[in-house]
Steps between C-alpha positions, in 0.01 A plus 500: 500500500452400856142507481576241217677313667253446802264417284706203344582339843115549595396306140778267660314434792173517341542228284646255790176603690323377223676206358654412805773350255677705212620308204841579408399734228270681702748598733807543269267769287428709863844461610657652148212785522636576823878450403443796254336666692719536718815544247278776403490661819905449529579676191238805559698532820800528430468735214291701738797442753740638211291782381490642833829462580619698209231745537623529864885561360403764261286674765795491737747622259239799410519591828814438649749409249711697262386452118708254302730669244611880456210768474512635184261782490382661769205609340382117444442459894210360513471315854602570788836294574875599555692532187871458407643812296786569307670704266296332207193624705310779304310829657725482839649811596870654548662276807763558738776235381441223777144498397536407136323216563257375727137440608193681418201469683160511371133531696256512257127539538434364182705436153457860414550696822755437792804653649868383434793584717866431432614301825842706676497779259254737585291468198129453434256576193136451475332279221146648395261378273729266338826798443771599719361824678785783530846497560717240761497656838807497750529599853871344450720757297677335185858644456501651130827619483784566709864631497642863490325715269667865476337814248458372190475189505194255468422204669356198316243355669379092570139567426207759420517763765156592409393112608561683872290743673823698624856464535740469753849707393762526767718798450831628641433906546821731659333431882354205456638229318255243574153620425220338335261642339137385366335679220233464251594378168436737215392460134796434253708811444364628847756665770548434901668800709651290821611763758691478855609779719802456753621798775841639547661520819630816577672576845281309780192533286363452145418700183333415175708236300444336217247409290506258253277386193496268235283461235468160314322437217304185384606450113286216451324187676870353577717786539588780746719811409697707816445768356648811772659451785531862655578616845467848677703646801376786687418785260682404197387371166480139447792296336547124422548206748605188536109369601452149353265259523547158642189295422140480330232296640157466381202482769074458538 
């Protein structure tokens, strides 16, 4: 268009070289040619001027902004981009309760392959040819269950303990009423023998004590029976204590 419009101020000129004189006609003709021209160039301007601007706005708010709206599948990640989460949200994992919602983080490599990590919590998950690859991973634990759990009882848990690569239990033995223990999660029906030993003091020195186990059983995907709680002093045969358990966290 600007070439254009050079050449219709050089006919300009080149017909006043010639003529010397331009009739009225002449000159009204060039000057409309050169009047649209140069609406021509206006308008191809500006929507070049809007284009780009929006393009500019979207590519900022790819890479810097948070996504409009609440995420609603994880799995539909796409692009890389922050993302607001909710409850709604589908194929997020078992939270602690201040991060029911939040922001989710995605860097993808393309639409099909990327990593995605929930922002404060801990959690991340790998997308892979175009499917979420594995299991949430947390290097924060997520409190399952807690409260006083005594022999016989069961504990109902917030999520899938088998979404965790181990769990956290913190358990009050005779000795030691603040120990925490990590363990491997078994299959369903499986059994975990938790044991602590404590000395006895006897005149200015020490002798064996007790020893305590507990066994605990995981029923199913979302619950946890205490099964024993035993304790042995010294040389005599185990009876019943008052063990407990105080807290279930899932971890990794």
């Amino acid at each position: 268009l600007a070439k254009a419009l050079k050449q219709q101020l050089d006919l300009i000129q080149s017909i006043a070289n010639e003529r010397e004189l331009m009739t009225r006609g002449d000159f009204n003709e060039a000057i409309n040619t050169v009047n649209n021209t140069v609406d021509n160039i206006s308008s191809n301007f500006n929507t070049f001027k809007r284009d780009s601007t929006e393009e500019l706005k979207r590519f900022k708010s790819e890479v810097t902004g948070v996504k409009t709206g609440v995420l609603d599948d994880v799995a539909n990640i796409t692009k890389s981009g922050v993302y607001y989460f909710d409850g709604t949200t589908r194929n997020v994992p078992t939270r602690n309760t201040n991060n029911s919602n939040g922001y989710i983080q995605a860097v993808m490599k393309d639409e099909n392959n990327g990593m995605i990590t929930m922002l404060g919590a801990g959690y991340s998950i790998e997308k892979y040819r175009g499917q979420l690859h594995g299991r949430w991973v947390s290097s924060v634990p997520v409190k399952l269950w807690s409260g006083n759990l005594i022999k016989g009882q069961t504990a109902t848990l917030a999520g899938n303990c088998h979404d965790f690569g181990n769990l956290l239990i913190e358990v009050g033995y005779t000795t030691n009423s603040f120990a925490t223990e990590l363990i491997g999660i078994p299959s369903n029906g499986g059994r975990v023998y938790l044991n602590n030993i404590g000395m006895r003091s006897s005149g200015d020195g020490f002798k064996n004590g007790h020893l305590d186990e507990v066994v605990i059983q995981i029923k199913d995907d979302t619950h946890i029976l205490l099964e024993k709680t035993l304790r042995a002093t010294g040389d005599e045969q185990a009876t019943n204590s008052d063990a407990y358990i105080s807290a279930i966290y899932g971890i990794y």
